[in-house]
N, CA, C and O atoms as a CHARMM CRD file, in Angstrom:
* protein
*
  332
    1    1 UNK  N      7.74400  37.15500 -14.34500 PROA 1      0.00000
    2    1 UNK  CA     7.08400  36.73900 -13.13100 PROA 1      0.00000
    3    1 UNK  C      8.02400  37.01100 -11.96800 PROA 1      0.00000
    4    1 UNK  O      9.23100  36.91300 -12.18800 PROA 1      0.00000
    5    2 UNK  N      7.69100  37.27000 -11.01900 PROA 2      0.00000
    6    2 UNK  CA     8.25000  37.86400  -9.68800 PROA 2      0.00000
    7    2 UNK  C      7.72600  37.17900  -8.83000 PROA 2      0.00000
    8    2 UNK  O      6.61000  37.41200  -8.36600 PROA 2      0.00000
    9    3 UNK  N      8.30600  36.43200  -8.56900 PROA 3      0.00000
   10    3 UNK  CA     7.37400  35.51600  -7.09300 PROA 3      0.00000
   11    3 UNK  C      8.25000  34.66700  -6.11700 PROA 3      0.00000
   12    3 UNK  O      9.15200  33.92400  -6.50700 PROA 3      0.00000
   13    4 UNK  N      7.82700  34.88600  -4.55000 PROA 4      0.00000
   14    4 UNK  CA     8.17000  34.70400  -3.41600 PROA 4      0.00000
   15    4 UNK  C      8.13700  33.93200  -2.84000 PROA 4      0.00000
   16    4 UNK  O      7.15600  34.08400  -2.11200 PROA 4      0.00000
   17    5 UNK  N      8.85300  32.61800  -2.51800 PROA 5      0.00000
   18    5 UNK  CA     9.56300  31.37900  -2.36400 PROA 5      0.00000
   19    5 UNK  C      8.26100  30.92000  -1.64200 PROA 5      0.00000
   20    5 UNK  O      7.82900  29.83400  -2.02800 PROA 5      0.00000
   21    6 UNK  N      7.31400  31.77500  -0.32000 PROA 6      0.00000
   22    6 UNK  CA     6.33700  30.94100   0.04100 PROA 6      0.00000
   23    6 UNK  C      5.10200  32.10000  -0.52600 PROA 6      0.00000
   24    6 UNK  O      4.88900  33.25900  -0.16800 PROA 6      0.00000
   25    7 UNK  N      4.39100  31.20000  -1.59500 PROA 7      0.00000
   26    7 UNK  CA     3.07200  31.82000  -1.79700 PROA 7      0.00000
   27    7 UNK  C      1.74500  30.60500  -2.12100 PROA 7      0.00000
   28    7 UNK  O      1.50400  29.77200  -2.99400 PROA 7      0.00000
   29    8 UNK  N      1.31800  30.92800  -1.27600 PROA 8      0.00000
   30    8 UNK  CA    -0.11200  30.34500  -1.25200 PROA 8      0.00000
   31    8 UNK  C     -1.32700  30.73700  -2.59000 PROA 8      0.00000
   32    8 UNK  O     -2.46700  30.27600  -2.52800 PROA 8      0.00000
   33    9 UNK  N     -1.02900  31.33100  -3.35900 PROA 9      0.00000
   34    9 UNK  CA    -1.43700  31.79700  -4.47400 PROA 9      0.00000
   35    9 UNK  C     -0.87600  31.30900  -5.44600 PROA 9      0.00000
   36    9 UNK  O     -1.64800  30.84500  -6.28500 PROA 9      0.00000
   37   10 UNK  N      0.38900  31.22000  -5.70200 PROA 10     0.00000
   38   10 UNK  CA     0.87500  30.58200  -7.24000 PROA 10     0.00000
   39   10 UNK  C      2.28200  29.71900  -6.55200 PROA 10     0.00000
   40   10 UNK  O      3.37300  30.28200  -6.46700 PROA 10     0.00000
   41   11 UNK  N      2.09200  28.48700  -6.15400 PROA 11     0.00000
   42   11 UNK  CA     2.61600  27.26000  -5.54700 PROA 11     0.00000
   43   11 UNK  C      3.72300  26.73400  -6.63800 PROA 11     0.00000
   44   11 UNK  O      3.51300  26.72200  -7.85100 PROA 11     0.00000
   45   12 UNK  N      4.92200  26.30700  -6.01400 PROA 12     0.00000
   46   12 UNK  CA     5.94800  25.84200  -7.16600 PROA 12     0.00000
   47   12 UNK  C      5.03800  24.78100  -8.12900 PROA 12     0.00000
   48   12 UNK  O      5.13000  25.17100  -9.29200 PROA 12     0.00000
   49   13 UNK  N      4.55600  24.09000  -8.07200 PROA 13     0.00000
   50   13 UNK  CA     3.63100  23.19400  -8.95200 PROA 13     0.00000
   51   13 UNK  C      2.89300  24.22100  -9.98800 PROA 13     0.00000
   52   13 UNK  O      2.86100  23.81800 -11.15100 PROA 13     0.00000
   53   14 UNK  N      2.24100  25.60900  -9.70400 PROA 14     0.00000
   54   14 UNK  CA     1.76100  26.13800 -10.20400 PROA 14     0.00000
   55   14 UNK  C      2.85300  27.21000 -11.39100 PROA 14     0.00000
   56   14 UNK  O      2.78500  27.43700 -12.59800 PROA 14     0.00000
   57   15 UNK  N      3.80400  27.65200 -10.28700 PROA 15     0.00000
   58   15 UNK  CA     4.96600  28.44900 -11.22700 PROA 15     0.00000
   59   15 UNK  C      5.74900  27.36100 -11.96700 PROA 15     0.00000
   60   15 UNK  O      6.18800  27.94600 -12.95700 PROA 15     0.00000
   61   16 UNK  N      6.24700  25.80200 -12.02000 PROA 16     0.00000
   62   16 UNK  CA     6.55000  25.33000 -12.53900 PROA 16     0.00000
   63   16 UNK  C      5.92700  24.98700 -14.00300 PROA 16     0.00000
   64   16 UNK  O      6.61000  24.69800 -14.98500 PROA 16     0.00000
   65   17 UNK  N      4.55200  25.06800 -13.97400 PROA 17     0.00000
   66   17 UNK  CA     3.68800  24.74200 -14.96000 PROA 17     0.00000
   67   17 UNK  C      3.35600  25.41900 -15.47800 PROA 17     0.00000
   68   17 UNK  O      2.69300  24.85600 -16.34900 PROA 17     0.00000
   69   18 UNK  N      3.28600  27.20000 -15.72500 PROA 18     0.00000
   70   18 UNK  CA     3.48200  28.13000 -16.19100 PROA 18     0.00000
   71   18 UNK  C      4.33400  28.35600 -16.56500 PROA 18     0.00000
   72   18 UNK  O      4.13000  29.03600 -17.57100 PROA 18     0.00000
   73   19 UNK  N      5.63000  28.17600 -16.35100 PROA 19     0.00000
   74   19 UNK  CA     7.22000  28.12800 -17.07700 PROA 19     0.00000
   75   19 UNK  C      6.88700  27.15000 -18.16700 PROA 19     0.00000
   76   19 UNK  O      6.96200  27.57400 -19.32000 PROA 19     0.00000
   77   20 UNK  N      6.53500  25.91700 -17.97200 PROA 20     0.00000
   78   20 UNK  CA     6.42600  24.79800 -19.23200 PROA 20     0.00000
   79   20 UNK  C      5.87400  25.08400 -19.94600 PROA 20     0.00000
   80   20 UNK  O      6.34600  24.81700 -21.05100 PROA 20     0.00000
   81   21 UNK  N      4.42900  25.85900 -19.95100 PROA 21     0.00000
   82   21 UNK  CA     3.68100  26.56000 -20.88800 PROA 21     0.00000
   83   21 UNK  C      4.26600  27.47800 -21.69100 PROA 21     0.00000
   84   21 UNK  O      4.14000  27.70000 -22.89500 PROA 21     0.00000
   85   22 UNK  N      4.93900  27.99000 -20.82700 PROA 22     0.00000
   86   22 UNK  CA     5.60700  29.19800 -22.00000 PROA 22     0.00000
   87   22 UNK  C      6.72800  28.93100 -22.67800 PROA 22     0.00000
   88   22 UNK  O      6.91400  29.50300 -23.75200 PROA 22     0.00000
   89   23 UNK  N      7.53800  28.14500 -22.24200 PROA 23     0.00000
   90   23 UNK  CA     8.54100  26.82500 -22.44900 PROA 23     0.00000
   91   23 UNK  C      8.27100  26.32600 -24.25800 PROA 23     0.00000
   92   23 UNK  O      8.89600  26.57700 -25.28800 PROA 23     0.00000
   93   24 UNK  N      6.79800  25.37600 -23.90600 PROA 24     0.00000
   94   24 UNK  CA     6.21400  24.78300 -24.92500 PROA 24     0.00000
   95   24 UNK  C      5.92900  25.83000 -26.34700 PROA 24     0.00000
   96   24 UNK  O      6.45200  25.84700 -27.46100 PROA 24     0.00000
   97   25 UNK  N      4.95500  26.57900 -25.77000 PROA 25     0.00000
   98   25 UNK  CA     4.75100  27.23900 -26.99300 PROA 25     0.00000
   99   25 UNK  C      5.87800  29.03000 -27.23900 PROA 25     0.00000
  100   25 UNK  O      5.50700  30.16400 -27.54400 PROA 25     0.00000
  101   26 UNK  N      7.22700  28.47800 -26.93000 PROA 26     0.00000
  102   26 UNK  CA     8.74800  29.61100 -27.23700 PROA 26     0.00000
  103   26 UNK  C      7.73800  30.72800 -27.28200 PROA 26     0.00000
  104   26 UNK  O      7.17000  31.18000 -28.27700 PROA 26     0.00000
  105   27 UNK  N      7.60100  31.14100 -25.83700 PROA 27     0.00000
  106   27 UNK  CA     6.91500  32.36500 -25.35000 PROA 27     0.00000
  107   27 UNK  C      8.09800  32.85400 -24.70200 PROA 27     0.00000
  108   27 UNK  O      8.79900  32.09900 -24.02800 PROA 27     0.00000
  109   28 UNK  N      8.51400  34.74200 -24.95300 PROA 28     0.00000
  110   28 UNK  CA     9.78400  35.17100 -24.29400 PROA 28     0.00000
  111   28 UNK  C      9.18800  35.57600 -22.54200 PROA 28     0.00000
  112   28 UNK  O      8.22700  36.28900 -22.25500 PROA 28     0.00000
  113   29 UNK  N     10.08700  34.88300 -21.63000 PROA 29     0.00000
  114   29 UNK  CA     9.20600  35.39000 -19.97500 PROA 29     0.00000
  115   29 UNK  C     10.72700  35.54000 -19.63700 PROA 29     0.00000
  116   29 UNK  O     11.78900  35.30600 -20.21400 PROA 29     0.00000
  117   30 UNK  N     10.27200  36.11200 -18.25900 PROA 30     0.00000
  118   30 UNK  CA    11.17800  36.39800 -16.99000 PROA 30     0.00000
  119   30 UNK  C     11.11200  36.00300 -15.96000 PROA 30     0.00000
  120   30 UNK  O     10.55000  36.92700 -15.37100 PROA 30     0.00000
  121   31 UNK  N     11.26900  35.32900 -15.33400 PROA 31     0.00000
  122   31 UNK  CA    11.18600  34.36500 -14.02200 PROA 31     0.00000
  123   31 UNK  C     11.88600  35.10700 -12.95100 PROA 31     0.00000
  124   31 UNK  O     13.00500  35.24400 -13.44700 PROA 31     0.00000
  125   32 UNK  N     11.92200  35.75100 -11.62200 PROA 32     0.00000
  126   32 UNK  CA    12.64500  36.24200 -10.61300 PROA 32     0.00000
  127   32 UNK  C     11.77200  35.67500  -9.73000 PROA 32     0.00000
  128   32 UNK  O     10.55400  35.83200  -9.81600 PROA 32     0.00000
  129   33 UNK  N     12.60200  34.67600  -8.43100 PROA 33     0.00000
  130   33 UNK  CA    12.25300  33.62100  -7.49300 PROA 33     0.00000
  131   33 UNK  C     12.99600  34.46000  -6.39200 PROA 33     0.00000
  132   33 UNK  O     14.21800  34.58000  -6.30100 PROA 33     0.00000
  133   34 UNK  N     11.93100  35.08900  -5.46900 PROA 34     0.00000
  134   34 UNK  CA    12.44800  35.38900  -4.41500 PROA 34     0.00000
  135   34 UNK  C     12.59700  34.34800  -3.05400 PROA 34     0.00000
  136   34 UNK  O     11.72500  33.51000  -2.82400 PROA 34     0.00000
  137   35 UNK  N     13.97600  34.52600  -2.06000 PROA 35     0.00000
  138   35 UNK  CA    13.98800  33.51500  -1.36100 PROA 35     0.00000
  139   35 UNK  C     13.65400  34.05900   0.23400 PROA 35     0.00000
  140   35 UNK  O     13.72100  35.27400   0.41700 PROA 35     0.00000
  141   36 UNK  N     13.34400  33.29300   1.23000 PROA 36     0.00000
  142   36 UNK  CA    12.46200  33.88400   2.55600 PROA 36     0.00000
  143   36 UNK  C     12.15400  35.10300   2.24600 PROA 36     0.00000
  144   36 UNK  O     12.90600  36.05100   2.47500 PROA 36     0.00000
  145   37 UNK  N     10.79800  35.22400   1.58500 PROA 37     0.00000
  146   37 UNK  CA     9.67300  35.97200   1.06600 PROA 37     0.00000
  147   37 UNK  C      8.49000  35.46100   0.95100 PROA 37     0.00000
  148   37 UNK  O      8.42500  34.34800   0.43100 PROA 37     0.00000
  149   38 UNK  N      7.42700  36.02200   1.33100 PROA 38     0.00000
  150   38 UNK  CA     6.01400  35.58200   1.45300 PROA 38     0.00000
  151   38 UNK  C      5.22200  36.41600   0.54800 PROA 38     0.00000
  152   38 UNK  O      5.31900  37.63700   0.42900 PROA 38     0.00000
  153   39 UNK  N      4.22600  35.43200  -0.23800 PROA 39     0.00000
  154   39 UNK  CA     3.45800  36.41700  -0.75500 PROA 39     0.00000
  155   39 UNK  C      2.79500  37.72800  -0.71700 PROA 39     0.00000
  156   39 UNK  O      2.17200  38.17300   0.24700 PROA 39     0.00000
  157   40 UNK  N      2.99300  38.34500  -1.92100 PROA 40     0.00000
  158   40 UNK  CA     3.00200  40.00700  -1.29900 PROA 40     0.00000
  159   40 UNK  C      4.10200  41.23600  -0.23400 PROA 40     0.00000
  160   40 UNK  O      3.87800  42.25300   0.42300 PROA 40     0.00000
  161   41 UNK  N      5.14600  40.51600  -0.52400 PROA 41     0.00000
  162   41 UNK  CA     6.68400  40.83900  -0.14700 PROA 41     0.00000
  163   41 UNK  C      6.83700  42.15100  -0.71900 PROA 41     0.00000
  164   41 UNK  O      7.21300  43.11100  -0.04700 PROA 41     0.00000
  165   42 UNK  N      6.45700  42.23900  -2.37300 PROA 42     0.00000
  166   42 UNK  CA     7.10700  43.30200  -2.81600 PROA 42     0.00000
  167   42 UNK  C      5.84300  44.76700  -2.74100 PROA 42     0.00000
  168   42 UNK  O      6.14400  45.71400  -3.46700 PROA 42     0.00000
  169   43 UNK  N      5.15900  44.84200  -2.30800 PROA 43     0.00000
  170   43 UNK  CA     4.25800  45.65100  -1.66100 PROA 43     0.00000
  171   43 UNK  C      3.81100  46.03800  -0.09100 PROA 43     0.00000
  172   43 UNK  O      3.41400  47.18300   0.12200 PROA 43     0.00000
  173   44 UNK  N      3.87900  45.08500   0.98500 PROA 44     0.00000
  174   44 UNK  CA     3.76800  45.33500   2.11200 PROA 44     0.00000
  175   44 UNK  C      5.07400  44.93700   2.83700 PROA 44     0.00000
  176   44 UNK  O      5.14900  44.61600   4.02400 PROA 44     0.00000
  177   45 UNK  N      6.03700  45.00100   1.99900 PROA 45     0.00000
  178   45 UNK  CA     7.43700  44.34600   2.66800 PROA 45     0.00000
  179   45 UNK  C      7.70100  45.40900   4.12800 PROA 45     0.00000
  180   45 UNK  O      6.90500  46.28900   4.45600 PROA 45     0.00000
  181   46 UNK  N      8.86000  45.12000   4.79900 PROA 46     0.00000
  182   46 UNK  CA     9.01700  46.25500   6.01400 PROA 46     0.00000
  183   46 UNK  C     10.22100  46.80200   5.71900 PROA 46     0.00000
  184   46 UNK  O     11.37400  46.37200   5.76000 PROA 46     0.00000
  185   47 UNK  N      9.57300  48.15500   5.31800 PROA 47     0.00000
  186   47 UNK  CA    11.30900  48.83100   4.51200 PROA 47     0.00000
  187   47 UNK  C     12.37100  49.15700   5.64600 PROA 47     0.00000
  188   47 UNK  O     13.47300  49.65000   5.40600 PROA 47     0.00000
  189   48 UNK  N     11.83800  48.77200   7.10200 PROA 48     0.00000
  190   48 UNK  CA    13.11300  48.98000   7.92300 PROA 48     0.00000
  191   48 UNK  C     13.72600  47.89600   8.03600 PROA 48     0.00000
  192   48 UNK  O     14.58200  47.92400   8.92000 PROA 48     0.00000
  193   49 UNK  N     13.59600  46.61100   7.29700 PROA 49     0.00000
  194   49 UNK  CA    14.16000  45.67800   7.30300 PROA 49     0.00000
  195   49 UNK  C     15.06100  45.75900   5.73900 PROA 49     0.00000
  196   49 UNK  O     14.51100  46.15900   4.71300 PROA 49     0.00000
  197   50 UNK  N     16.27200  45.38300   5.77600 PROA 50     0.00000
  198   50 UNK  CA    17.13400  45.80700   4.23200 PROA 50     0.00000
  199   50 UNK  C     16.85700  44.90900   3.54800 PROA 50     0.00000
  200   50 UNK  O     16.80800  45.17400   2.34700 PROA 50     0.00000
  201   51 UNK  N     16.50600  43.23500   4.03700 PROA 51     0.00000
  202   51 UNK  CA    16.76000  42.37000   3.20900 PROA 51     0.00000
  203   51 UNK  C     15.21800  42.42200   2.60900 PROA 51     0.00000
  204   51 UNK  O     15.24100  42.24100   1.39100 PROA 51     0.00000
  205   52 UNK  N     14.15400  42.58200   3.02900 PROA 52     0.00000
  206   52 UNK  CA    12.86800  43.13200   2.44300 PROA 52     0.00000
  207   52 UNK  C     13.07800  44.09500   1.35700 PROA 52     0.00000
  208   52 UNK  O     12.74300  43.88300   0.19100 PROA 52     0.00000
  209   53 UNK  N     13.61300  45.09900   1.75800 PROA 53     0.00000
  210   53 UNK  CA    13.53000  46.73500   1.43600 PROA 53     0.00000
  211   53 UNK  C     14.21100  46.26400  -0.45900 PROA 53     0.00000
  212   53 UNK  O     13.76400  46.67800  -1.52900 PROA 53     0.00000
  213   54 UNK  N     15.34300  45.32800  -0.22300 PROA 54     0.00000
  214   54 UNK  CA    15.89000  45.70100  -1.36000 PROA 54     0.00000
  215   54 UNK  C     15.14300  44.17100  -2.33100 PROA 54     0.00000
  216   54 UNK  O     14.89800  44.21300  -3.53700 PROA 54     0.00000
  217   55 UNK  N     14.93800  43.11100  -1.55800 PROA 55     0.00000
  218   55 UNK  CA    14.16600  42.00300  -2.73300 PROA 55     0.00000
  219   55 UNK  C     12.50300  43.25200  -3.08100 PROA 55     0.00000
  220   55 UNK  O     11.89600  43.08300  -4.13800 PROA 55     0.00000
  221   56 UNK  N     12.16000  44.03400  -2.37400 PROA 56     0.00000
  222   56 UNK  CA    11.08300  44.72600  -2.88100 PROA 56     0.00000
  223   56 UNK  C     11.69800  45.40200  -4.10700 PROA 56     0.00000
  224   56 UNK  O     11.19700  45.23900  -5.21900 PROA 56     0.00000
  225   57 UNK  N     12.81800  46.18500  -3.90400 PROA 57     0.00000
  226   57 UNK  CA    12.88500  47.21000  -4.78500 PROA 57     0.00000
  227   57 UNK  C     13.67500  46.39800  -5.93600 PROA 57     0.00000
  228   57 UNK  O     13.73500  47.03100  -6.99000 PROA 57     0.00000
  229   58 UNK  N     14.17400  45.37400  -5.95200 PROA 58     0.00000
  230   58 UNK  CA    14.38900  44.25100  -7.29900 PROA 58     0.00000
  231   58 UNK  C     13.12400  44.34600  -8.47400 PROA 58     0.00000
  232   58 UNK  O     13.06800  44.62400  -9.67200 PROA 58     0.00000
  233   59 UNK  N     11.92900  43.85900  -7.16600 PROA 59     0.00000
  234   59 UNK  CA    11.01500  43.27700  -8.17200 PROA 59     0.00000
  235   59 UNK  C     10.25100  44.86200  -8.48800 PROA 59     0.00000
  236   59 UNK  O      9.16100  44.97700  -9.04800 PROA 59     0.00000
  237   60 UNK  N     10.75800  45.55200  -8.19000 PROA 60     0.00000
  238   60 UNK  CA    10.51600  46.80800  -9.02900 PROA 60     0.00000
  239   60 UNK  C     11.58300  47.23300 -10.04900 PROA 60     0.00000
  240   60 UNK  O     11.23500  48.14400 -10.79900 PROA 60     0.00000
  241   61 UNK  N     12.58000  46.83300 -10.18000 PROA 61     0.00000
  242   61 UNK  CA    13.50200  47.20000 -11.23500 PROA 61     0.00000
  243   61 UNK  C     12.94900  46.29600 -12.26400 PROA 61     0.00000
  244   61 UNK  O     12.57200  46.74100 -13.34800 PROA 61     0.00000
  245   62 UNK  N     12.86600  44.65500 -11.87000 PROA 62     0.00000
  246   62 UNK  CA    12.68100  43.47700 -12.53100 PROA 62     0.00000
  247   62 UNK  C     11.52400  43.87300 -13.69400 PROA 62     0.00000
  248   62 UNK  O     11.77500  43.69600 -14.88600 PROA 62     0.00000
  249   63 UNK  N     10.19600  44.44000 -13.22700 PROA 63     0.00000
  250   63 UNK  CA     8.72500  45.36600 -13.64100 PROA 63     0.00000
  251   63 UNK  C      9.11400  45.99300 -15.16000 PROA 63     0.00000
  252   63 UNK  O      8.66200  45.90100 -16.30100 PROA 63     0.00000
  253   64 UNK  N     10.29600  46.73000 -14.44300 PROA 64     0.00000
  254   64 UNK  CA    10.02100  47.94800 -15.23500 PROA 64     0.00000
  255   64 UNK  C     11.11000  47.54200 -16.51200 PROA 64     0.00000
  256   64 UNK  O     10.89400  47.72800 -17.70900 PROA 64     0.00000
  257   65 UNK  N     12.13700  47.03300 -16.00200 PROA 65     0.00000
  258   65 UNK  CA    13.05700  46.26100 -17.32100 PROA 65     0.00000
  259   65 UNK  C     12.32100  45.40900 -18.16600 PROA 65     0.00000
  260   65 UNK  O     12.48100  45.27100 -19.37900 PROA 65     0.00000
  261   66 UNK  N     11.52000  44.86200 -17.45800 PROA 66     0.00000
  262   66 UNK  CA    10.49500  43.85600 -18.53200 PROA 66     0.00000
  263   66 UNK  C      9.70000  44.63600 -19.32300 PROA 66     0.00000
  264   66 UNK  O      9.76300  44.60500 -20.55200 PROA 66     0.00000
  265   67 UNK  N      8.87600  45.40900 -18.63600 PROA 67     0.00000
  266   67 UNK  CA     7.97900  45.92800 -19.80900 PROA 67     0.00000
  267   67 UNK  C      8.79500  46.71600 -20.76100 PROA 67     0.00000
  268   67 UNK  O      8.34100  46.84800 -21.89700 PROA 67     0.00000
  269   68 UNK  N     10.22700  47.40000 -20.38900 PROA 68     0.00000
  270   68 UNK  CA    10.94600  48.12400 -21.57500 PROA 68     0.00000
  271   68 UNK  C     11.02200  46.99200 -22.65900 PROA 68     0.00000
  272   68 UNK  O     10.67500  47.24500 -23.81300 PROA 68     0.00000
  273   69 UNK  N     11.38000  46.00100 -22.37300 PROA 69     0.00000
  274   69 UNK  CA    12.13000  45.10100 -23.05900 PROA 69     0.00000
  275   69 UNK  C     10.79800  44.30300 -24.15400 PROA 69     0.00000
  276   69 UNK  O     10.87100  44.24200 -25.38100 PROA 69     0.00000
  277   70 UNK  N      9.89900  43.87900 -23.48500 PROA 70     0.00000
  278   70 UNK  CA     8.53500  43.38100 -24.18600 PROA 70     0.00000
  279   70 UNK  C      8.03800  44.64900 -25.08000 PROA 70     0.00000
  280   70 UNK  O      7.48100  44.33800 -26.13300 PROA 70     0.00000
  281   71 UNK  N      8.17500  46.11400 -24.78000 PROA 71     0.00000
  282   71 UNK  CA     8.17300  47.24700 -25.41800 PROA 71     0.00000
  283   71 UNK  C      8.70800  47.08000 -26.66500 PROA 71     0.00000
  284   71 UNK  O      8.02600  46.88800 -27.67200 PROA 71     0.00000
  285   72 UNK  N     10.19300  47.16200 -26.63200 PROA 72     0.00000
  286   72 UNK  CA    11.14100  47.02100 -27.79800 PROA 72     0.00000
  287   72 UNK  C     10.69400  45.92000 -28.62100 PROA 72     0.00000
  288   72 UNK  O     10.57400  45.98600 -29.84500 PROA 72     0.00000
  289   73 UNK  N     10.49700  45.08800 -28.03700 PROA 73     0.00000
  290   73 UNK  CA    10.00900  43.57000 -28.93400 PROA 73     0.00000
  291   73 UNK  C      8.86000  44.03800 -29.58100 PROA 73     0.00000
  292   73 UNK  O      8.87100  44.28600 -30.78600 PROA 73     0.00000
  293   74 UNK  N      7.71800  44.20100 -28.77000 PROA 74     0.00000
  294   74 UNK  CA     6.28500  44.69700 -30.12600 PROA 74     0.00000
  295   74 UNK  C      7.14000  45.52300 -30.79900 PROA 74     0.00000
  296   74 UNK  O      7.32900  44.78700 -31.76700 PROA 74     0.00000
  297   75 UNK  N      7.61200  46.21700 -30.95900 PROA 75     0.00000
  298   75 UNK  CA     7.98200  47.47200 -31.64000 PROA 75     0.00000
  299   75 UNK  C      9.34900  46.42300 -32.94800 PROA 75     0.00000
  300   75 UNK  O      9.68400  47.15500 -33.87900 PROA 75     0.00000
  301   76 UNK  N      9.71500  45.62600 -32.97900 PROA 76     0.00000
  302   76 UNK  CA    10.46200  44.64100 -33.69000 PROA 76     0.00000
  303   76 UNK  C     11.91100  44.95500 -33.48100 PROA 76     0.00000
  304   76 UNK  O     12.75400  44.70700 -34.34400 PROA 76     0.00000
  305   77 UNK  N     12.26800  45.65300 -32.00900 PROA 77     0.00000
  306   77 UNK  CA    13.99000  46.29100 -31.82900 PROA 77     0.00000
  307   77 UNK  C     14.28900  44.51500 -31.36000 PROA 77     0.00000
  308   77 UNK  O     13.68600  43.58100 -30.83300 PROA 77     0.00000
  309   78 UNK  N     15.43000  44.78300 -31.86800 PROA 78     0.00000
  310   78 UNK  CA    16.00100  43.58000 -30.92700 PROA 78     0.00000
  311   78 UNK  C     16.40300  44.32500 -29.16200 PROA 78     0.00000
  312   78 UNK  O     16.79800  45.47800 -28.98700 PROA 78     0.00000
  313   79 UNK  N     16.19400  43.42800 -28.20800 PROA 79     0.00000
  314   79 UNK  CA    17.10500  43.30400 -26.91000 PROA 79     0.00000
  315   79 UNK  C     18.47100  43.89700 -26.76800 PROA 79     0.00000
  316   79 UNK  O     19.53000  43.28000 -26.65200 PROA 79     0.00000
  317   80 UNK  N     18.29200  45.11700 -26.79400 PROA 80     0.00000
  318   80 UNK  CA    20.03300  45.39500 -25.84600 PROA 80     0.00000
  319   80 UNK  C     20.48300  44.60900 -24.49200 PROA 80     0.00000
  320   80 UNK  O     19.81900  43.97400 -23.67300 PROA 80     0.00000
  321   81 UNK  N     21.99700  44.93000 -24.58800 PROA 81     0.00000
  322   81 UNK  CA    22.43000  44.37600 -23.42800 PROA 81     0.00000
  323   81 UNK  C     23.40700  43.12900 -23.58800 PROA 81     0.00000
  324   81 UNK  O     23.74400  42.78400 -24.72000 PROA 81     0.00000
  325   82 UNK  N     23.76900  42.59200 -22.69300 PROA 82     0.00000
  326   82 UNK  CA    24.71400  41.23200 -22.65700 PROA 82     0.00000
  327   82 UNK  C     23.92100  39.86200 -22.28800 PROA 82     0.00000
  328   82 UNK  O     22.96300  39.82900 -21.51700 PROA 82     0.00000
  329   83 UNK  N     24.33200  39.02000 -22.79000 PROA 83     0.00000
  330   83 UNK  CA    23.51000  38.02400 -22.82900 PROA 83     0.00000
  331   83 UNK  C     24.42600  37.17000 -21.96800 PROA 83     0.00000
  332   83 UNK  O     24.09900  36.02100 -21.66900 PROA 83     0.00000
């Protein structure tokens, strides 16, 4: 999950309670909490601004490491990397 400190769509009450869910039933997630960011940051952000430009291009690294990684898992690899 990738989400932006103010969103009117999925509210800390709401991202908190989705963490517990997945929490509860030892579901593997990713949580990245962006800070002064508004919903929809990582798509209409203002790339002449840096501190936009680069929490955008996070939650595009964040994307794409996840699905490798949920990849490897169906597939039964363990997780590379440092823990």
């Amino acid at each position: 999950m990738s989400c932006a400190q103010t969103d009117h769509t999925f509210p800390p009450e709401f991202r908190n309670r989705a963490v517990a869910i997945l929490d509860a039933a030892y579901k593997p997630y990713h949580l990245q909490l962006f800070s002064g960011v508004q919903h929809g940051f990582a798509l209409r952000c203002d790339l002449n601004k840096p501190y936009e430009r680069e929490w955008s291009l996070a939650v595009v690294r964040g994307v794409v490491m996840g699905a490798l990684t949920y990849d490897r898992l169906l597939q039964g690899a363990e997780p590379q990397g440092h823990c």
